[in-house]
N, C-alpha and C positions, 0 to 999 in steps of 0.2 A: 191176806189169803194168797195163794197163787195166780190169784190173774185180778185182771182187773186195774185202776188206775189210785193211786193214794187216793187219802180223802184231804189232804191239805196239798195245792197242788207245787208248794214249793218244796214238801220234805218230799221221801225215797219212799218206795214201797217199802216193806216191811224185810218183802221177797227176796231186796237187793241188797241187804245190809253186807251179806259174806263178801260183795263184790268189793267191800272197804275194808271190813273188820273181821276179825275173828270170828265168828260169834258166841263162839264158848270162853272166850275170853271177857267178855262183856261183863259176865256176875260180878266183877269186883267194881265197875264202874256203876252199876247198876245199884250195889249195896249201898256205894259212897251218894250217888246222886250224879245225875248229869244234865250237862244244862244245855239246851240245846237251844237253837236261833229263831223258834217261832214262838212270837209274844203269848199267843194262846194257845199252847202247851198246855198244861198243868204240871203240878210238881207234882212225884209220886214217891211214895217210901215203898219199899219193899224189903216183907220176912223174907229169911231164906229160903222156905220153901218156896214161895212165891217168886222168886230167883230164878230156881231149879225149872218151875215149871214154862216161865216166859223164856228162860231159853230154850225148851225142848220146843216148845211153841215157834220161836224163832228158825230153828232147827228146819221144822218139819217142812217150813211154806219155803228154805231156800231150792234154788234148780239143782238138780244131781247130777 
């Protein structure tokens, strides 16, 4: 969401990704898979609409 603190307190908000990343650039990392540094992650597959929609989602909670 926009506020508030992660819920793993070693990843990033969710908010803050655009401060690294693109984040419309992500869908192609996101189709392929990505592996990220927290053991208890889970893996996820994602259709592409499911794609489209995590990143509008992502979109929406970065700051303007």
């Amino acid at each position: 969401g926009r506020e508030g603190e992660s819920a793993h307190p070693e990843a990033p908000a969710f908010r803050t990704l655009s401060e690294k990343y693109p984040v419309r650039l992500l869908d192609e990392a996101l189709a392929e898979g990505i592996a990220v540094g927290h053991p208890d992650m889970p893996e996820f597959e994602f259709e592409a609409d499911q794609i489209d929609e995590l990143i509008t989602y992502l979109e929406s909670v970065q700051p303007k």
